[in-house]
C-alpha positions as a LaTeX table, in Angstrom:
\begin{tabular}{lrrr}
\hline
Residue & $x$ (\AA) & $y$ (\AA) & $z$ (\AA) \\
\hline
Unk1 & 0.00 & 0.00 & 0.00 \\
Unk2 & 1.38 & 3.12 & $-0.80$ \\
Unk3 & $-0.22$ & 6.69 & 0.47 \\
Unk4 & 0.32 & 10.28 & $-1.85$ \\
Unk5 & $-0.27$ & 13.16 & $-0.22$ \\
Unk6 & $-1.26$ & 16.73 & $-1.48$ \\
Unk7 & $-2.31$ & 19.78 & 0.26 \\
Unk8 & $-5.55$ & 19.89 & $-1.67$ \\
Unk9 & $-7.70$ & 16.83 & $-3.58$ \\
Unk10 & $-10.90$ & 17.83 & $-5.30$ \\
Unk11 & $-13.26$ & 15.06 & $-5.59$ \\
Unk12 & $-15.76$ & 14.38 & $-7.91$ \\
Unk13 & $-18.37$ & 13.12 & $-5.62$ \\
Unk14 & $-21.70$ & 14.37 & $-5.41$ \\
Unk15 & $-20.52$ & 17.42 & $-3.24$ \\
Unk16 & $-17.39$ & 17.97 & $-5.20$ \\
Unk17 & $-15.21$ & 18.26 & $-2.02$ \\
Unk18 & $-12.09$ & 19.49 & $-1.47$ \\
Unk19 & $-9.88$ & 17.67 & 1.20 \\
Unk20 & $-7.67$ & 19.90 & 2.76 \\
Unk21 & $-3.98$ & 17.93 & 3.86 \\
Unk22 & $-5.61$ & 14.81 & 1.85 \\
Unk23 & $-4.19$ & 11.77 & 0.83 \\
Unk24 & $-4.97$ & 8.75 & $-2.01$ \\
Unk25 & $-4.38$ & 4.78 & $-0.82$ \\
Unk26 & $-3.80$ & 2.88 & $-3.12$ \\
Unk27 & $-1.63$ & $-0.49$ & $-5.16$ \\
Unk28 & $-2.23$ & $-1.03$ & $-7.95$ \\
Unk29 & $-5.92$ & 0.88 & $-7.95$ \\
Unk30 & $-7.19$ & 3.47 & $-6.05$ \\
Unk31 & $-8.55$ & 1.84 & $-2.27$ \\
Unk32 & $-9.90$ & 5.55 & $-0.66$ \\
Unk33 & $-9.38$ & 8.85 & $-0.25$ \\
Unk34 & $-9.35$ & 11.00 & 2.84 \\
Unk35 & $-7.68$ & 13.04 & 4.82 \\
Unk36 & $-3.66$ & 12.16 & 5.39 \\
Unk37 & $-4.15$ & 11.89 & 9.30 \\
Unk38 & $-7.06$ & 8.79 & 8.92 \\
Unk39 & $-5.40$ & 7.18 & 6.13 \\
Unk40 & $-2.13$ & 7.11 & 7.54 \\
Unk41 & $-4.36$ & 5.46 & 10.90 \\
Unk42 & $-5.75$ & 2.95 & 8.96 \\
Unk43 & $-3.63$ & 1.32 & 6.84 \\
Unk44 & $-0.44$ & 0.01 & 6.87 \\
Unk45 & 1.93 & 1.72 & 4.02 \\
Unk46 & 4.92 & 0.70 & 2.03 \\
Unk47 & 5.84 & 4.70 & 0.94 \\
Unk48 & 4.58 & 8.24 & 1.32 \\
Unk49 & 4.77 & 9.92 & $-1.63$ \\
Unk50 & 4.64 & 13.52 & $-0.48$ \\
Unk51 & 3.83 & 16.08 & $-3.36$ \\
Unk52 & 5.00 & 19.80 & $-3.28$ \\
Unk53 & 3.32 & 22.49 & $-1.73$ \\
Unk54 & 0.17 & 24.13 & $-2.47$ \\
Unk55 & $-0.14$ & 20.90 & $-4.44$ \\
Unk56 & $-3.32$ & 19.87 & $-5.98$ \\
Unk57 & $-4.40$ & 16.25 & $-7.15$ \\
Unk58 & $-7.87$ & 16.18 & $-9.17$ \\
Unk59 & $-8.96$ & 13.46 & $-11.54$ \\
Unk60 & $-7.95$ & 13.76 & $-15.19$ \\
Unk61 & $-9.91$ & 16.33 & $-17.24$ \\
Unk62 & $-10.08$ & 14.04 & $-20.30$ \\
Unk63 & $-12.44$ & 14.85 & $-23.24$ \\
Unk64 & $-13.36$ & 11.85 & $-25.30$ \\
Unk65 & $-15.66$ & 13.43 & $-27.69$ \\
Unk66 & $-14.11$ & 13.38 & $-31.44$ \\
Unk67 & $-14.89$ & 13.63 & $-34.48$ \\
Unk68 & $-13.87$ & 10.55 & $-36.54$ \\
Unk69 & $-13.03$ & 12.86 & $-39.54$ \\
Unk70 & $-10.20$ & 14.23 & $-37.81$ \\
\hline
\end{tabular}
């Protein structure tokens, strides 16, 4: 298990949340997301992968539309 830690993660959950001092478990997919402090509590970790400040992690803005002529 392996923790990575930013000072801000927006979520795309209903609320679209933004965890302050958050943190992502996960191998080789993502297991939960939450603040550093609980994560760090609950599971047992390999590495912390700490990111720079005023860091940000947020899920890939990816835009599949295309246009097949293209």
């Amino acid at each position: 298990m392996k923790l990575i830690r930013a000072d801000f993660i927006l979520t795309c959950d209903d609320e679209f949340k933004i965890i302050r001092n958050g943190a992502i478990a996960f191998e080789q997919k993502i297991v939960e997301v939450g603040s550093f402090k609980d994560l760090k509590d609950k599971y047992k970790y390999q590495k912390i992968i700490q990111c720079s400040t005023n860091s940000v992690i947020m899920p890939g803005l990816i835009n599949v539309h295309t246009h097949l002529e293209f």
